[in-house]
C-alpha positions as CSV (number, residue, x, y, z in Angstrom):
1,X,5.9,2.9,9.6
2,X,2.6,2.8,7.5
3,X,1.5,6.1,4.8
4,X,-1.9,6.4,3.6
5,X,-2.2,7.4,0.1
6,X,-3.7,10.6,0.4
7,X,-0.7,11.5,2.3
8,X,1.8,10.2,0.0
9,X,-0.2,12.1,-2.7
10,X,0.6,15.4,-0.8
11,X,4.0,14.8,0.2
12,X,5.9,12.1,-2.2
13,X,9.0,12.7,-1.1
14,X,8.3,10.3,1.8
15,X,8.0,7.6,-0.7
16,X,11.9,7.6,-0.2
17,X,11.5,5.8,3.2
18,X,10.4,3.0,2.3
19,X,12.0,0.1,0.5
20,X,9.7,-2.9,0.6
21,X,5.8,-2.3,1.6
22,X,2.5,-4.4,2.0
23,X,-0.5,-2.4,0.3
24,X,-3.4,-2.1,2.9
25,X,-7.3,-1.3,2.0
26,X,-9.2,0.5,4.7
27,X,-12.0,0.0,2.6
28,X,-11.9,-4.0,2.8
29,X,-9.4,-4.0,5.7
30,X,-7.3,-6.5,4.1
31,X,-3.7,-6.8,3.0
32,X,-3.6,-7.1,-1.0
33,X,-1.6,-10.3,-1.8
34,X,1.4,-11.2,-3.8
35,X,1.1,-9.8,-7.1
36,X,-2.1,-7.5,-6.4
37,X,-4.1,-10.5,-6.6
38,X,-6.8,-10.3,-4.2
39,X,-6.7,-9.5,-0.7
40,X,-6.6,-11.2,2.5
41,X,-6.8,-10.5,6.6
42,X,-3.2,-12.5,7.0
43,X,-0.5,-10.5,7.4
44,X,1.7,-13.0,6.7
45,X,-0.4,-13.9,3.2
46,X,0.0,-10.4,1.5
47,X,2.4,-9.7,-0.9
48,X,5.6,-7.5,-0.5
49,X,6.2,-5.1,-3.2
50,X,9.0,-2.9,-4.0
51,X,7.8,0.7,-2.7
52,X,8.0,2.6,-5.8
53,X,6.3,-0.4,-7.7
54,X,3.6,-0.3,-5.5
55,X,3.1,3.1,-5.4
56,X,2.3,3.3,-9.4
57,X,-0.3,0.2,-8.2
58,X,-2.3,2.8,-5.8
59,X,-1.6,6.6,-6.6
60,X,-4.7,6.4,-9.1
61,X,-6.9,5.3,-6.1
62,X,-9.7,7.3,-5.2
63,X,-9.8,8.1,-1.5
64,X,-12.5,5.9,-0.6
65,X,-10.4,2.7,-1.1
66,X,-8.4,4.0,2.1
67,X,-5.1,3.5,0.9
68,X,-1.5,2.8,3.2
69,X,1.3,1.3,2.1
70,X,2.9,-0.1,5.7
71,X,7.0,-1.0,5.8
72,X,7.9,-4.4,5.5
């Protein structure tokens, strides 16, 4: 299941359906890696974040950045 940000930022409550998430930029199209710490194309390289956690690391975002947060 995979949320975009600008989604999330209209309907929050959907937040609840996820427990763990990876963090994916359209903008770069890469997966952000373990501890927001650059990005990579390997699914199996990015980091897993609690939802909620990474939510407060996106919802400033600006829509260009192209935001998802995908179940993990």
């Amino acid at each position: 299941m995979k949320l975009t940000q600008q989604h999330l930022k209209k309907h929050p409550e959907k937040l609840e359906r996820f427990n763990r998430v990876r963090i994916w930029s359209g903008e770069w199209h890469m997966w952000w890696r373990c501890s927001a710490q650059g990005y990579t194309g390997h699914m199996d390289e990015a980091g897993v974040f609690d939802a909620y956690d990474a939510w407060g690391r996106v919802a400033h975002c600006g829509p260009e950045k192209k935001i998802s947060l995908v179940a993990a």
